[in-house]
Structures are given as structure tokens and as C-alpha cells.
Phi, psi and omega in degrees: 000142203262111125017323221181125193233201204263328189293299165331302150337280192287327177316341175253033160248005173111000216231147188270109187312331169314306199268022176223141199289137163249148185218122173262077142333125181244128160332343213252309157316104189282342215264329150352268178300292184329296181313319217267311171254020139282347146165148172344293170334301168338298185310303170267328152306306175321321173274308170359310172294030206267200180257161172299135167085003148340287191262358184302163206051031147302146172224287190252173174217107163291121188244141163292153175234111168319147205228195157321155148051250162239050162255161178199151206257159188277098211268344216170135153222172199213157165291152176244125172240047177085197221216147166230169150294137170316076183240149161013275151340317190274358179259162191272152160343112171096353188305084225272014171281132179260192183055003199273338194261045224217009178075023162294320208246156171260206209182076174290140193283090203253137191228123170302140178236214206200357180297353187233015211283353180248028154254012182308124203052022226207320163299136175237133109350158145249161185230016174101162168290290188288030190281006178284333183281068154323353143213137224210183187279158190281337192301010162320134154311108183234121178287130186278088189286310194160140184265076195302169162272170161310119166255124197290136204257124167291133165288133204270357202082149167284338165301326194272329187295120192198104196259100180293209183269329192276324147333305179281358176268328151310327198266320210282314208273296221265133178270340162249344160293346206220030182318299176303343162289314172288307180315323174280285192319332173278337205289352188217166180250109125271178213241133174233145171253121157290116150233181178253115199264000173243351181247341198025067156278165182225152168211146165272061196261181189237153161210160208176161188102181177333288183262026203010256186281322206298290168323345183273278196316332175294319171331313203274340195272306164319290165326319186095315188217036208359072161056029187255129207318294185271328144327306173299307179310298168340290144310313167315308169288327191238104211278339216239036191250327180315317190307357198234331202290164197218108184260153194200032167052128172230349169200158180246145163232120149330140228257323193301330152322139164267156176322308175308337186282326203281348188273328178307283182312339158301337179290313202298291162004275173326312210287297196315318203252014189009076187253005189269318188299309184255325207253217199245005181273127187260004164222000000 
């Protein structure tokens, strides 16, 4: 008998176990898997997706990763703030699934919260006898298997760096899985791109100071829309639009540059990607 069940867990995070969904992706699953490996995002667009009347009685859903046998590893949990139908318009850049968007299925509204945040991937589970019941209440008895430690995520190169919003807000916040990350992001100065992945406008920005790209980019993870002019708008029209920008690197500059040098190369930037013509810069 386990000690320490999942139900426990949530109680000492504030979360009523009634009211929250468990939910077990299985890998195993190709329409899954297609998601799953295709980038972080996926993942929550792929649970988004359910049948009408999914979540009543709910507030929140803990979603799962399969694991050996029945186990599943702890992926994520989320707030439900309502639901529309799944229609066309709506689906996101890249999805690789057909059919989901044809108004069969509804489309949840899921807002990541932070009450689990520090067992995300890192908690295990039993998920049971029973994993064909891919969901399920939380007040299930679920035994609490192991709690890994953190493991520090290797920094990728600055070429390779290609971030949604919610990715940069993991490497700005957890500090200790992305230690190494934050160390090369503060370490430079550089001319960076923002796109909007559903209109694909672009922006072009610079970063110099103290904490180099790293200190510019927390910005955008507080603010949304680092106080840049035509961002704001954007967001304004669309509140939900920050979740699609896609952040990237376009040039690393030496910490040794004056502020004037790095901005001049940000202009040269802009002139190339007319993002001043086209995009979201508005000087």
C-alpha cells in the first residue's frame, strides 16, 4: 500500500481532487505520438480537443504522459476556462491531425496554472489496471510511484533556438531545470525575431544590458507584448494571440558593442525582413 496517493498531492496544492479531470495520453496512441513529437505545444493543443460536455463538473485536468506498463509520468495541469466548437478558423499552425477542426469536437479553453509545477515531468504515477480509461476522477486512489529529481535541460545553441511563448516562459521561470540556458541567454547581446504564427507578421528586436537577451525576453514573458507599440495592438484585438508568437535569434552580438552599435544592426535587420512595411515594427 502507497503511502502517499496522487489525490494527497493535489490537496497539498490547493486543488479540490473532485474538481480536477486526470487525464492519460498514451504514446502508444499514433495520433498521440504524431503530436507529442512534434513540439511542446502539440500537446496541449492535442488535449484541448474533446468531445462536447468533456469537462462538466471540472475546474481542472491533470494530463499524463504514458509511461512503462501503466504508469504515467506527470505532463502538465491546467485550469478549464470554457470551451467553443472546434471549427476550422480555429485550428493552430502546424497541427498534424486532420479532421479535428470540422466542429465535431469542442476546443478548451486550458490555462496552464503552476500549483504542480514543480513535479511536471518529474512525478510518476500508477495509473492502474484499468489505462484503457484514459480519464478519469481525480479522487481516484492513484499511488504516487516516484519523484524524480531535476534534470538541467543542455543548452541547444543559439542557432537552434526557435521558442513558442509558453517554452520561453519555462526557460525565464524554472531556474533550475534551464539553468544552463539562462546562463548562454544572459551571456549576449543580440538582434532577435518574433513572429505571430497565425498572421505571420514579424518583429525585430534588440537586446544589450546587463542581462542580455535573457533580461529583454522576461519581458515579453511578463507583459506579453514588451511594451512594443503594434504588439499591443494586436493583443488588444486578439487577447489570446501572445500564446502563437515564436521567438528566435537572428544574430548573437558580443556583450562588448555599444548600445548604438547593436541597434544599428537591428535596423539593418528590419530593412532586410521589412518587418517595418509588413511586420509589427512600427519605426
Amino acid at each position: 500500500m502507497s503511502l502517499l496517493h496522487f489525490s494527497d498531492i493535489l490537496e497539498k496544492a490547493g486543488l479540490d481532487p473532485a474538481k480536477v479531470k486526470l487525464i492519460r495520453h498514451s504514446l502508444g496512441d499514433k495520433d498521440f505520438s504524431k503530436c507529442y513529437y512534434s513540439e511542446p505545444q502539440m500537446v496541449w493543443e492535442y488535449t484541448r480537443i474533446q468531445k462536447p460536455g468533456f469537462s462538466k463538473g471540472y475546474d481542472y485536468w491533470c494530463v499524463f504522459v504514458s509511461g512503462e506498463r501503466t504508469t504515467a509520468r506527470l505532463f502538465a495541469c491546467y485550469k478549464v476556462n470554457g470551451s467553443v466548437s472546434a471549427t476550422p478558423d480555429l485550428e493552430p499552425a502546424g497541427f498534424p491531425l486532420e479532421g479535428r477542426f470540422e466542429g465535431k469536437y469542442d476546443y478548451f479553453d486550458l490555462e496552464p496554472v503552476d500549483n504542480l509545477k514543480e513535479y511536471e515531468h518529474r512525478l510518476v504515477i500508477e495509473w492502474g489496471g484499468a489505462a484503457l480509461s484514459w480519464h478519469q476522477k481525480g479522487t481516484t486512489e492513484k499511488n504516487v510511484l516516484a519523484i524524480d529529481s531535476p534534470v538541467k535541460k543542455p543548452f541547444i545553441g543559439y542557432d537552434k533556438v526557435v521558442l513558442t511563448y509558453a517554452e520561453l516562459k519555462e526557460v525565464v521561470e524554472n531556474k533550475v531545470i534551464y539553468e544552463l540556458w539562462q546562463a548562454a541567454l544572459s551571456a549576449v547581446n543580440a538582434v532577435y525575431l518574433i513572429v505571430d504564427t497565425k498572421s505571420g507578421q514579424q518583429y525585430v528586436g534588440s537586446a544589450y544590458g546587463k542581462d542580455g537577451l535573457l533580461g529583454r525576453w522576461r519581458i515579453y514573458v511578463d507583459s506579453l507584448h514588451g511594451h512594443n507599440k503594434l504588439m499591443k495592438e494586436v493583443i488588444c484585438a486578439h487577447p489570446d494571440r501572445y500564446k502563437f508568437f515564436q521567438f528566435s535569434i537572428l544574430q548573437i552580438l558580443p556583450k562588448t558593442l555599444t548600445d548604438d552599435e547593436v541597434i544599428h544592426t537591428e535596423s539593418l535587420w528590419k530593412e532586410k525582413l521589412q518587418s517595418i512595411r509588413f511586420g509589427m515594427n512600427d519605426n
